[in-house]
N, C-alpha and C positions, 0 to 999 in steps of 0.2 A: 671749812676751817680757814682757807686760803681767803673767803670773804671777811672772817672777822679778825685776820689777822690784817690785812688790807685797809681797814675801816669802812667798810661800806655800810650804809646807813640800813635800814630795815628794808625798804623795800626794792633797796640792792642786792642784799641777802636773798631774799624771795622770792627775786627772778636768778640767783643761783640755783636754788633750791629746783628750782622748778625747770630750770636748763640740766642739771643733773638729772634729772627724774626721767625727761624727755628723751634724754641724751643715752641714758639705759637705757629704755622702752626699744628705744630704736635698735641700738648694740645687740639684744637679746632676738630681737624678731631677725635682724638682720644676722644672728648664729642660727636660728634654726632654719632658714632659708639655707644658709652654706649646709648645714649636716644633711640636706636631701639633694642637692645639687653635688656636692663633692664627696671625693674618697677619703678616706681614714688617711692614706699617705698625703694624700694634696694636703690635708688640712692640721695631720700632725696629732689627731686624736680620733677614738671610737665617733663614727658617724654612725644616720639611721634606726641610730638605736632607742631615738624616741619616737619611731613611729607610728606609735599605738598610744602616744601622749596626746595631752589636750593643749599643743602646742598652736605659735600663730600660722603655721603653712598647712597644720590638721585644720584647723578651726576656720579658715578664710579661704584658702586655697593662696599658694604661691604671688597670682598676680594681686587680689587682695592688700598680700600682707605687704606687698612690693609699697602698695598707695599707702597701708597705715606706717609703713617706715617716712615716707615722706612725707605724711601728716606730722610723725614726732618730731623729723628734724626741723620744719617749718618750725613748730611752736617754740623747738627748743633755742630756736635764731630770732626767732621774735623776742624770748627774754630779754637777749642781750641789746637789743634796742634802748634799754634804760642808759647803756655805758655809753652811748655818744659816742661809737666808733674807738674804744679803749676795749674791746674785746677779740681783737683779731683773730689772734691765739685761737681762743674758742669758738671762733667760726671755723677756723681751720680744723679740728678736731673734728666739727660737725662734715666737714667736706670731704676729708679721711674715709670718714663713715660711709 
């Protein structure tokens, strides 16, 4: 929404688009790594508890899921390559992560 309030053209939209998508992917992999690494207290919520899921630390094994977290934030920093240096912001989010 923040892109088509902004005006960004189409294929400025679509490397949003696709820096969001990334930008999850990695968020999500990067929580279920925390729920087998941490406690309930450290983290403020039930951990562990999916681990009988077909999560990405079930599915890859920890060190795995460590490399596909860093596959997503790469691509998702590569979107922002369209903005010519006007997305810092969003690199910093990516670096949060």
């Amino acid at each position: 929404m923040a892109g088509r309030l902004s005006g960004t053209n189409q294929r400025q939209l679509k490397a949003l688009q696709n820096y969001g998508r990334y930008l999850g992917l990695a968020f999500q992999a990067y929580d279920d790594i925390l729920s087998v690494r941490r406690t309930d207290r450290q983290l403020g919520k039930e951990t562990k508890k999916d681990k009988n899921s077909p999560n990405i630390v079930n599915l890859f094994g920890e060190k795995k899921a460590q490399g596909i977290i860093s596959a997503y934030v790469k691509k998702a920093e590569e979107q922002l390559d369209i903005f010519e240096g006007k997305a810092d912001t969003l690199k910093a989010i990516l670096r949060h992560i």
